[in-house]
Legacy VTK file of the C-alpha trace (Angstrom):
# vtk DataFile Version 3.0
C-alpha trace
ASCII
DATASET POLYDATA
POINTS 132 float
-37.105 -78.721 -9.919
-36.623 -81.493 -7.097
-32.901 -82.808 -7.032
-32.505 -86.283 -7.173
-28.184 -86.770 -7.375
-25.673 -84.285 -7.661
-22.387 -85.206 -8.502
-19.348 -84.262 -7.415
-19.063 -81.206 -8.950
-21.947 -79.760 -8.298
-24.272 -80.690 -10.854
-27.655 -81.601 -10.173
-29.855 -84.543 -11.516
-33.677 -83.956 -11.299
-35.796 -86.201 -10.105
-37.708 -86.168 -13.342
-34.814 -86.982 -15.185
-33.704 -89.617 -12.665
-37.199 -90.966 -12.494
-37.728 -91.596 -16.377
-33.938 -93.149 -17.040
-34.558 -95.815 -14.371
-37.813 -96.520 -15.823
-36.321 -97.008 -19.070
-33.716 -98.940 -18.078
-36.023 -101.175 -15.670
-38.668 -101.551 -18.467
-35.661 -102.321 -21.168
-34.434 -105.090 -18.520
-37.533 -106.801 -17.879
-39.162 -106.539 -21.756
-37.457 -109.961 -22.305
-39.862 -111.459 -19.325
-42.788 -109.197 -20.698
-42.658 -107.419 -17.871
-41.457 -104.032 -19.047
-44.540 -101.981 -18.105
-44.760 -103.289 -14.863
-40.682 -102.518 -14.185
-41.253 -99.393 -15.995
-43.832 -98.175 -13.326
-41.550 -99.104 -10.353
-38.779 -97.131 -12.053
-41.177 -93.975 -11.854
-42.062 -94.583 -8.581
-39.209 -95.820 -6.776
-37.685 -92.033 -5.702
-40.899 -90.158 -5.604
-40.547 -89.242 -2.178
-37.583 -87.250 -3.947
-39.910 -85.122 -4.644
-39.989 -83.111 -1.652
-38.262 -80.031 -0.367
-37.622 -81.854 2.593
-34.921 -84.373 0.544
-34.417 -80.783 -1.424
-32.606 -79.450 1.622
-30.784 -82.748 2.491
-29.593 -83.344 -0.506
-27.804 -79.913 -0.549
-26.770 -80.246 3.077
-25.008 -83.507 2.259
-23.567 -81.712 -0.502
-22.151 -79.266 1.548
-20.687 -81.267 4.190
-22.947 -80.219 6.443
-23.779 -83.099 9.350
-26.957 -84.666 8.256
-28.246 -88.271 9.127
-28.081 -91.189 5.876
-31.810 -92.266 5.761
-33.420 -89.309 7.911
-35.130 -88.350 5.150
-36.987 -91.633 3.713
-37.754 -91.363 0.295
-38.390 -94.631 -0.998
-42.040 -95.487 0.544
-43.800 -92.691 -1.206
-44.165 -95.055 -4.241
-44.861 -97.989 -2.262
-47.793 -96.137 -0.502
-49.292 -94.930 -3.807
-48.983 -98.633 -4.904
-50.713 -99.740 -2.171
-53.084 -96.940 -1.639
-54.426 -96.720 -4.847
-54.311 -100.566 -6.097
-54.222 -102.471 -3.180
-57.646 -103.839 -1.490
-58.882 -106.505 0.981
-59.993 -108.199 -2.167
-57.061 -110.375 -2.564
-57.370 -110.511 -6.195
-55.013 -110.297 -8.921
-54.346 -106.049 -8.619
-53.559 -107.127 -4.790
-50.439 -109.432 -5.601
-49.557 -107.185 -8.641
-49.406 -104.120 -6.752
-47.783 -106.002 -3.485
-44.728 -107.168 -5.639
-44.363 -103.696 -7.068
-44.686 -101.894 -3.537
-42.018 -104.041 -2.129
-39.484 -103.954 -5.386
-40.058 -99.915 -4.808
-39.745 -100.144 -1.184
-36.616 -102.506 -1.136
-34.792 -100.942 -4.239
-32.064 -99.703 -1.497
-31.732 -102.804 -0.106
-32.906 -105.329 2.509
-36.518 -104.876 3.328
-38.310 -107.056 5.912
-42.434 -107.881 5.226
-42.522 -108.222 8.300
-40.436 -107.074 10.992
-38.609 -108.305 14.668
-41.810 -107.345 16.544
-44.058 -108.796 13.712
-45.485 -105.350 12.420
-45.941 -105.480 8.805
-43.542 -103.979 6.910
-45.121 -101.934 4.790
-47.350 -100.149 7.548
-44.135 -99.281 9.181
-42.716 -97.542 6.304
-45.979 -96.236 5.230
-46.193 -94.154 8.162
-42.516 -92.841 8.713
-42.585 -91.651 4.948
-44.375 -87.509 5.681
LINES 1 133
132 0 1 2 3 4 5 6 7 8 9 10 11 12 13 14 15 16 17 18 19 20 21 22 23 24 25 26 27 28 29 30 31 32 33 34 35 36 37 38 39 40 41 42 43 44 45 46 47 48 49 50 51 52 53 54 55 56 57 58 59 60 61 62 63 64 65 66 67 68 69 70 71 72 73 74 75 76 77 78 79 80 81 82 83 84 85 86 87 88 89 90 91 92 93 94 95 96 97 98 99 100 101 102 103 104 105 106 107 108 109 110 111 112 113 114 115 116 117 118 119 120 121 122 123 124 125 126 127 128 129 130 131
């Protein structure tokens, strides 16, 4: 099992777990808009670089009190790289956009995310290649 939370006491979250109740909840959101499949994907997605021993053994070390380094362990462009890996093309067609807009709601879902950054490198490239 790959943690995603623990709390404060000690209990763990999966990332399985996690993964499905944010997809519900994202899906449940966005049904109004009849976009609850497409939020429901990004909810699956958005943490799967979670699944990693790697964020295993931060996660704990945090935990611990141990000194580890917020965001030295990037977990949130593993879904955004399957998005655009697997559905993205130099077609420019409607799967393009689709799976753009889901890459970078997966890929910002911490916060501010530039397209395109201070030295004019795209975005997702850049985050594409620091996630292992």
């Amino acid at each position: 099992m790959h943690i995603a939370h623990i709390d404060n006491y000690g209990n763990y979250q999966s990332c399985r777990d996690h993964s499905i109740g944010t997809a519900e909840i994202a899906g449940k959101r966005l049904g109004g808009i009849y976009l609850e499949n497409t939020a429901y994907l990004a909810g699956i997605l958005h943490d799967a670089g979670k699944f990693s021993v790697e964020f295993d053994n931060y996660i704990k070390a945090a935990c611990e009190g141990k000194n580890v380094r917020r965001g030295s362990v990037i977990h949130s462009f593993a879904g955004c790289s399957y998005m655009l890996n697997k559905y993205h093309s130099s077609k420019l067609d409607i799967a393009d956009v689709t799976s753009e807009l889901i890459a970078y709601a997966i890929a910002a879902h911490h916060g501010l995310f530039d397209c395109i950054n201070e030295n004019e490198e795209f975005g997702f490239t850049y985050g594409r290649n620091k996630q292992p």
